[in-house]
Structures are given as C-alpha cells and as structure tokens.
C-alpha positions as CSV (number, residue, x, y, z in Angstrom):
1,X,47.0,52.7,165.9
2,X,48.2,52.4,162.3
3,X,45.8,50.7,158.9
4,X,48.1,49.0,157.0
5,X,47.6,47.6,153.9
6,X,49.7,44.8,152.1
7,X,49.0,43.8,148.8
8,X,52.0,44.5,146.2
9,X,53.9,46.3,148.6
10,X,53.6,48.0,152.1
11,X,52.1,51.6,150.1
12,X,50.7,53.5,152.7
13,X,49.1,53.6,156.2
14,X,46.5,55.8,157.6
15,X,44.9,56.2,161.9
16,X,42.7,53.5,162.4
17,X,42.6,50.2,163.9
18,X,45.3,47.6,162.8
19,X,44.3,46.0,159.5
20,X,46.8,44.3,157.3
21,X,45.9,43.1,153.7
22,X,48.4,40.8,151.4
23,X,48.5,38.3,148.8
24,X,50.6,35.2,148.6
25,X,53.4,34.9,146.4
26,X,53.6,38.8,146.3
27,X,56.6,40.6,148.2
28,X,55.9,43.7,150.4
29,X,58.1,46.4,150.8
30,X,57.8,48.9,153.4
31,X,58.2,52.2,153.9
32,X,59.1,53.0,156.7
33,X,60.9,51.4,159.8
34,X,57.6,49.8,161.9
35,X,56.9,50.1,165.2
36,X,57.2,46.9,167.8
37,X,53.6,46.2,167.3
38,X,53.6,46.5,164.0
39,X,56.3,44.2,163.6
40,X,54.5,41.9,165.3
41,X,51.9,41.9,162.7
42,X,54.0,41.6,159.8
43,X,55.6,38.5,161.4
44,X,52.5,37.1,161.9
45,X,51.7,37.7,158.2
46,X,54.8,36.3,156.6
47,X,53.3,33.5,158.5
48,X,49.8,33.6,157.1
49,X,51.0,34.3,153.6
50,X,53.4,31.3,153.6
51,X,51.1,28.7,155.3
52,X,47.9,29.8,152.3
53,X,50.8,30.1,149.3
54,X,52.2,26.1,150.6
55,X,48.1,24.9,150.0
56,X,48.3,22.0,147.4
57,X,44.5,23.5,146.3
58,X,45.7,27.2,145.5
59,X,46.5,27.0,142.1
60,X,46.4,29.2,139.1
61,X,42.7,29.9,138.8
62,X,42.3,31.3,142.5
63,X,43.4,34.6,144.4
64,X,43.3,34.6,147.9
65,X,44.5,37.5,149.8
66,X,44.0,38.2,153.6
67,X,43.8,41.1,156.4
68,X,44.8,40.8,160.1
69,X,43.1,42.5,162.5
70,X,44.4,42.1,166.4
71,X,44.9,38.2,166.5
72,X,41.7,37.7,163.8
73,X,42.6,36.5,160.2
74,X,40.3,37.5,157.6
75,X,40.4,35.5,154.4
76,X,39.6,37.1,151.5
77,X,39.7,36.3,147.7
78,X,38.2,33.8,145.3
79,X,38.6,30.3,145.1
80,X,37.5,28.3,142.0
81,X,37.0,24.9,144.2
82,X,35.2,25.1,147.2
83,X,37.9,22.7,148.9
84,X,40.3,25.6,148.7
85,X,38.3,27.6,151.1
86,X,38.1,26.1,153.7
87,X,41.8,24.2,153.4
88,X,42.8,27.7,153.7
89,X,40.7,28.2,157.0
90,X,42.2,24.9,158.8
91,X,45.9,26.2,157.7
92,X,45.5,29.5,159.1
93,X,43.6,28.1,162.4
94,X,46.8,25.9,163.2
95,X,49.2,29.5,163.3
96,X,50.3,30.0,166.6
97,X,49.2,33.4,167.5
98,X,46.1,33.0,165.5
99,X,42.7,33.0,167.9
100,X,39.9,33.2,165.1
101,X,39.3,33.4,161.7
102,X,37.0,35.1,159.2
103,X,36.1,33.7,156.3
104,X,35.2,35.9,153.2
105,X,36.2,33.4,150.4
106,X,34.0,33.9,147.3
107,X,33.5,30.0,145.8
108,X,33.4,30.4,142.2
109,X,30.4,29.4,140.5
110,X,30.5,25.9,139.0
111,X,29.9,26.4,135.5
112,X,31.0,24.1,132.3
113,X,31.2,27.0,130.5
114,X,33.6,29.0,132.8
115,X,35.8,25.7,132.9
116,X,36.0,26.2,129.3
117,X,36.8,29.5,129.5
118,X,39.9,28.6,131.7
119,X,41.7,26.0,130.0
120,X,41.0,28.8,127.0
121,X,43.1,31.5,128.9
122,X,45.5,29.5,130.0
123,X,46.5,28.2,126.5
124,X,46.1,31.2,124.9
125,X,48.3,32.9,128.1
126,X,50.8,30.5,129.3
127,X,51.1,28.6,125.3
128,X,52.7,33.1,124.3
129,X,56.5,32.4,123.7
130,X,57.0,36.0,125.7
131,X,55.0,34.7,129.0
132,X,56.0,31.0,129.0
133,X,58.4,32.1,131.7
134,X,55.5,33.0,133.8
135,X,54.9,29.4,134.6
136,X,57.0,26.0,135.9
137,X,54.9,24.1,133.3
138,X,56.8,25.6,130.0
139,X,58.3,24.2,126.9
140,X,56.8,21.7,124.1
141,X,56.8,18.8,126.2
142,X,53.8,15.8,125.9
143,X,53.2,17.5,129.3
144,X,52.6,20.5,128.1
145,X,50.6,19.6,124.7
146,X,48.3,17.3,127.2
147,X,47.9,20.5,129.7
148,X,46.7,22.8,126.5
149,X,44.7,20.4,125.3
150,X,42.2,20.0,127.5
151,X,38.9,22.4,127.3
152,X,37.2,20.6,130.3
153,X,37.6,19.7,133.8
154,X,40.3,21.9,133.9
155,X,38.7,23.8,137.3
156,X,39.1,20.2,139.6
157,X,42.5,19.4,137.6
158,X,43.8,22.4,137.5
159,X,47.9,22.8,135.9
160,X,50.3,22.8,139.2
161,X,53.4,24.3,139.1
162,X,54.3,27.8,139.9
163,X,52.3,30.4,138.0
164,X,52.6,34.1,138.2
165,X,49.9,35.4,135.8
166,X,46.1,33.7,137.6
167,X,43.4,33.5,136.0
168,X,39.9,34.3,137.8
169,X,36.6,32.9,135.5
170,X,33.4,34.3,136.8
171,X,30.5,34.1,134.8
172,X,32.5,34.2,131.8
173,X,34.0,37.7,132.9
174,X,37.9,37.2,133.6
175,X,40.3,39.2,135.9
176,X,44.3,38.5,136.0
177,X,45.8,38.6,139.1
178,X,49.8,38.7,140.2
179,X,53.0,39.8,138.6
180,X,55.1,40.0,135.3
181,X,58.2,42.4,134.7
182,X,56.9,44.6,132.3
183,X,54.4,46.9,130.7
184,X,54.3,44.9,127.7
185,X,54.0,41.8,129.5
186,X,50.8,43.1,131.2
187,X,49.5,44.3,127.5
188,X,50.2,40.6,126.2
189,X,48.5,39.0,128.8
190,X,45.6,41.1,128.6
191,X,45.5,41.0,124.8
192,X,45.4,37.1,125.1
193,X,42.7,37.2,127.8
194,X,40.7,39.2,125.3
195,X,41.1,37.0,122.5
196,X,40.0,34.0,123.8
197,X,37.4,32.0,123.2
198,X,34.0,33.0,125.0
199,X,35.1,35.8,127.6
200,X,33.2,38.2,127.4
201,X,35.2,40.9,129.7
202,X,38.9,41.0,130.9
203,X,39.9,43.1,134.2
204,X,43.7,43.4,134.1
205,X,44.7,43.6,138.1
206,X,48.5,42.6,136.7
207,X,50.9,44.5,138.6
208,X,54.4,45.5,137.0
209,X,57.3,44.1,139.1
210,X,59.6,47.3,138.7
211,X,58.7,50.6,137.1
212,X,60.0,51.7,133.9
C-alpha cells in the first residue's frame, strides 16, 4: 500500500501503510491518477476537511490538519480554545465511513499575554493595505476599528470571517499558517509578525499559492 501525504498539495507518496495528511481550506493536487483505494481515501478526506473547515470554533488563531489511516481519523494541529478540539472530534465521528478517531489536538496554553500577542498580529497583519485581502473582515469600517482595537480576550472572541494568513500564539513564540499569492506577501506577513508587540519568535509555515 501507498503513504500519502496531503497538506498543500498531493507532493509525493512512498510504500507503507495508508496515511493521508491535509489541512482545511488548502487545495490538494495530485500527481498522479490514484488507484480505486486510494480514491476512496481521498473522498473520504474531502469529507473530513469540509466537515473540520464548516466548525463555527476554527477560526484564525487555530490550525488543524488531519491523517487517515484505514477508517481511523487522526486529528492533528493546534487549537487556541479547548472547545475547538473536541467540536472537531464529534464532527468527524458523525462521517459515514468513519469508525474511530484519534485525537492529537494541542490546546493552546491559556495565557493573558499570548491573547495579547494575538490581537497584536492580527492588527499589525490583517490592518497591511497589501494583505487586507487576506481576510473577509477588510476595509475602515467601525467593524473593523472595533476588531483592531481590542488587545484582550481576543483568543474566546476571536475575528470570524474568512482568513487565509492564521496566527498560532504559543508562549509568545508565533507560527503563520496557510496561503497568500506571493513571495512578497509571505515576506510582509512575516515582517509584521516580527514587529509586533511582545513575540518573541516568528516561524513562517506560509505557503506561496503559485510559483514564481
């Protein structure tokens, strides 16, 4: 049997057991025609990857990403609420197909200072005239002036609305996760990461959509 992993795109596949990872709201691409069984997998992740991406809790300061492995689901990622983890295990139970699931969701550690540190990145981030289009929640609306405003209690009221740049807070070290269009997109969002108020590391896990 085939590995297969899923995260940006379908990139490559090794002999082992079946094991699919992927990421919601990230399109995978294969390449190469798949066999019946594998086709069954990637049915059943389309299915996995809409069901987590449609949870009202995933927001902008979580990444969740899963694997499949024969008819067991395991969740992977980090969630910022603990609500988020296990909504995402009840979703994922109720998949037909689905017989058990494993779940490896990290729970962010509840920290004022980390809340801080979000609501920091996001202005700094999502307030950049070249990455407003990176978010539903864009323009100089009251709406938006209320969102950027706020420097607590950001983690359990988090901004909704589509985002494609998230923003992971851990002990005041910060990863981005997901997608922009360009190279100097990534640099941006990176650079604003970095000047922020507080972090004190930035991992840049940004993907660019299409190669230059």
């Amino acid at each position: 049997m085939k590995r297969i992993f899923l995260s940006l795109m379908l990139a490559s596949s090794t002999a082992s057991s079946l094991l699919c990872f992927a990421r919601p709201q990230e399109k995978s691409q294969a390449t190469a025609a798949p066999s019946a069984s594998e086709e069954k997998i990637l049915q059943l992740a389309k299915k996995v990857q809409s069901a987590i991406s449609r949870l009202p809790e995933y927001g902008v300061f979580d990444d969740l990403h899963f694997g499949i492995k024969g008819d067991t689901v395991i969740l992977m990622g980090q969630a910022s609420r603990p609500i988020l983890k296990s909504s995402a295990e009840n979703a994922v139970k109720k998949i037909e197909g689905v017989q058990s699931v494993n779940n490896e969701i990290e729970v962010l550690p509840l920290s004022p200072n980390d809340d801080r540190i979000r609501a920091a990145v996001y202005r700094r981030i999502y307030g950049n005239p070249s990455l407003q289009r990176y978010t539903s929640n864009r323009g100089p609306s009251s709406r938006w002036r209320s969102l950027t405003a706020r420097t607590m209690g950001i983690t359990n009221d988090p901004p909704i609305g589509y985002h494609a740049i998230h923003i992971i807070v851990k002990n005041g070290n910060v990863t981005l996760k997901g997608v922009v269009d360009n190279s100097g997109d990534l640099a941006m969002a990176e650079m604003q990461a970095n000047t922020s108020p507080g972090v004190f590391s930035v991992v840049n896990d940004l993907f660019v959509a299409k190669q230059e």
